[in-house]
C-alpha positions as CSV (number, residue, x, y, z in Angstrom):
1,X,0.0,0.0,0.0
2,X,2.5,2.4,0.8
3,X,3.8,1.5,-2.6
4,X,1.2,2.2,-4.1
5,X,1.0,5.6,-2.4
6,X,4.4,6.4,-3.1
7,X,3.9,5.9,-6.9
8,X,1.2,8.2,-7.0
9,X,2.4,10.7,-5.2
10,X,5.6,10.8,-7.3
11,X,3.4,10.6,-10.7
12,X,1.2,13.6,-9.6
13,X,5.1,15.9,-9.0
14,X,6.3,14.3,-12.4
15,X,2.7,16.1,-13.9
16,X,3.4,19.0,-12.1
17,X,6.9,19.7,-12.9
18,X,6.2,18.9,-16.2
19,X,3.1,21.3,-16.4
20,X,5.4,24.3,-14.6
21,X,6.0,27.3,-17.1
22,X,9.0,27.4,-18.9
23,X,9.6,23.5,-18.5
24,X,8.8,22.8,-22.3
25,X,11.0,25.9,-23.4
26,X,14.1,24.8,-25.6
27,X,17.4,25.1,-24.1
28,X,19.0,29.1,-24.6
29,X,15.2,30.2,-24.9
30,X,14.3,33.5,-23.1
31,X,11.8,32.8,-20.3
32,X,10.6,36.1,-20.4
33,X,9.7,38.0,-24.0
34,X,12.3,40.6,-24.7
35,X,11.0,44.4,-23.6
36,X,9.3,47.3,-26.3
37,X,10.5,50.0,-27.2
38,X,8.3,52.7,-27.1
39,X,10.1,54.9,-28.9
40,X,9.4,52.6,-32.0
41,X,5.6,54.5,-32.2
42,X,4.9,55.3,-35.6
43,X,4.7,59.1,-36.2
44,X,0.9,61.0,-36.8
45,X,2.4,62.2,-40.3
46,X,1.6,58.5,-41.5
47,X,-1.8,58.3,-43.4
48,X,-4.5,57.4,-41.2
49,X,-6.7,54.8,-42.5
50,X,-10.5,56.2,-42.2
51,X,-12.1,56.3,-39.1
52,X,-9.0,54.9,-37.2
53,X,-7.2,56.9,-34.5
54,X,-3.3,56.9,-35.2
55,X,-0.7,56.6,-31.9
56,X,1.2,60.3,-31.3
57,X,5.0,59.5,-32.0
58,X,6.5,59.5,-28.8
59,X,9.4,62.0,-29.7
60,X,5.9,64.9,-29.8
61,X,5.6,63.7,-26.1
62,X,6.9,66.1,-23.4
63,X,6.5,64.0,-20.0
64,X,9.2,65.8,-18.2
65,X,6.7,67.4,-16.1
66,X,5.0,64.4,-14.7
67,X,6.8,62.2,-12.2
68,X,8.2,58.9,-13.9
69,X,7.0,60.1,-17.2
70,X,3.8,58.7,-19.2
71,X,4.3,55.7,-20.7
72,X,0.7,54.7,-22.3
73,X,-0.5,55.6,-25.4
74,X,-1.6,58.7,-26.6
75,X,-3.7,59.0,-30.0
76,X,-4.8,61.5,-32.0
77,X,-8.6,60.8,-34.5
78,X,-8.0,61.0,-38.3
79,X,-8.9,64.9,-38.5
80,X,-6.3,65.7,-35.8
81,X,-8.5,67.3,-33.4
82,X,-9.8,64.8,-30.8
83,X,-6.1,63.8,-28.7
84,X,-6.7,61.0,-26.7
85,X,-4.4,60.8,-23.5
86,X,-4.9,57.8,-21.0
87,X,-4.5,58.8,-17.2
88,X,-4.3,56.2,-14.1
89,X,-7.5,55.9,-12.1
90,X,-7.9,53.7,-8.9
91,X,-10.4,52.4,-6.9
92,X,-10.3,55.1,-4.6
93,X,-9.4,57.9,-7.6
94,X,-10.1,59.7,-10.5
95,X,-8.6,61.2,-13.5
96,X,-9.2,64.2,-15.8
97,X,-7.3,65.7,-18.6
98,X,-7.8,69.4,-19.3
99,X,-6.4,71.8,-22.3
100,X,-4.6,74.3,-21.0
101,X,-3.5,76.0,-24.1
102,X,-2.3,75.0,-27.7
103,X,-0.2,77.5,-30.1
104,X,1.6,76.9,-33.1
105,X,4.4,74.6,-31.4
106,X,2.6,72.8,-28.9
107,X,-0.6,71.3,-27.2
108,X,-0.7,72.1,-22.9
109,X,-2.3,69.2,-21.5
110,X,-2.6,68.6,-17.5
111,X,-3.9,65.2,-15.8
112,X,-5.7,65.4,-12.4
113,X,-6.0,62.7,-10.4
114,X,-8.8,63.5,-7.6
115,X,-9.2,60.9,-3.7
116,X,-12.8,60.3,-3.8
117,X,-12.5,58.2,-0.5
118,X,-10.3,58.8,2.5
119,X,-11.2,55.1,3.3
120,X,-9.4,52.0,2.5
121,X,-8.4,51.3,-1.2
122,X,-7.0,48.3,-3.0
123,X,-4.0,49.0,-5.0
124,X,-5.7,48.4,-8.5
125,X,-4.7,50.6,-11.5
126,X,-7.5,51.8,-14.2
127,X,-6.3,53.0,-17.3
128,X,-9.1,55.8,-18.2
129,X,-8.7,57.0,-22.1
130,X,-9.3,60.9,-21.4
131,X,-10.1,62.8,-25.3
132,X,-9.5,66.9,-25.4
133,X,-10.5,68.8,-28.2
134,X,-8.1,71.1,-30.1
135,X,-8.7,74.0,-31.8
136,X,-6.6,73.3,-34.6
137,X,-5.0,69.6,-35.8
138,X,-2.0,68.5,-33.8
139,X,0.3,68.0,-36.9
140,X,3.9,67.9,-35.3
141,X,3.2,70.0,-32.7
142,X,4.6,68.6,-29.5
143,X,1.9,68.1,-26.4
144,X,3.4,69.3,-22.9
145,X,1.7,66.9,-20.6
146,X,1.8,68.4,-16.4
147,X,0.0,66.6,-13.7
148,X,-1.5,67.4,-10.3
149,X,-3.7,66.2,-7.3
């Protein structure tokens, strides 16, 4: 009997070693898929098939106001008017964008991210697509993103 037990027991950790991740990968595979670039975003001078949005190239991107930068994507709709910046939400926040200005050379854009409970909050991240409307199309100018509380 204890065998028996002994074979099973060592059949169900075969199963499960062989089932672990990685364990089927070839030897000198990465385990982990190699990092993006984000700096590879194609540029809004590109034709934009109708009705798409096209991703804002990230070299038109000033995050230097915002701390650790903005790293998701920002678009722009096919007339050039509509920019489409996503902010961070959680369960106990919100986010809004507002324009603050826009001249020939750049966009002003500032995310606010509001406490709507002084209570406790789990650590869960919402990505919230926020849209401004510009008074002329974004082009190349560069958008000047600042944030606040």
């Amino acid at each position: 009997m204890r065998r028996l037990l002994l074979a099973l027991v060592l059949g169900f950790a075969l199963l499960a070693g062989c089932a672990a991740p990685g364990a089927t990968l070839p030897p000198g595979a990465p385990v982990n898929p190699p990092a993006t670039d984000r700096s590879e975003q194609p540029s809004t001078n590109a034709p934009i098939p109708p009705g798409q949005s096209a991703r804002v190239a990230r070299s038109q991107i000033d995050d230097s106001a915002l701390p650790g930068g903005y790293t998701e994507p920002m678009t722009v709709d096919p007339a050039g008017t509509q920019l489409t910046v996503t902010g961070v939400a959680g369960s106990c926040s919100t986010v809004a964008a507002t324009l603050l200005g826009e001249d020939a050379r750049s966009i002003s854009v500032r995310l606010v991210t509001t406490r709507t409970s002084d209570g406790v909050c789990t650590a869960i991240a919402k990505l919230v697509p926020l849209t401004v409307q510009l008074a002329q199309p974004l082009g190349g100018r560069t958008v000047r993103l600042s944030g606040g509380s």
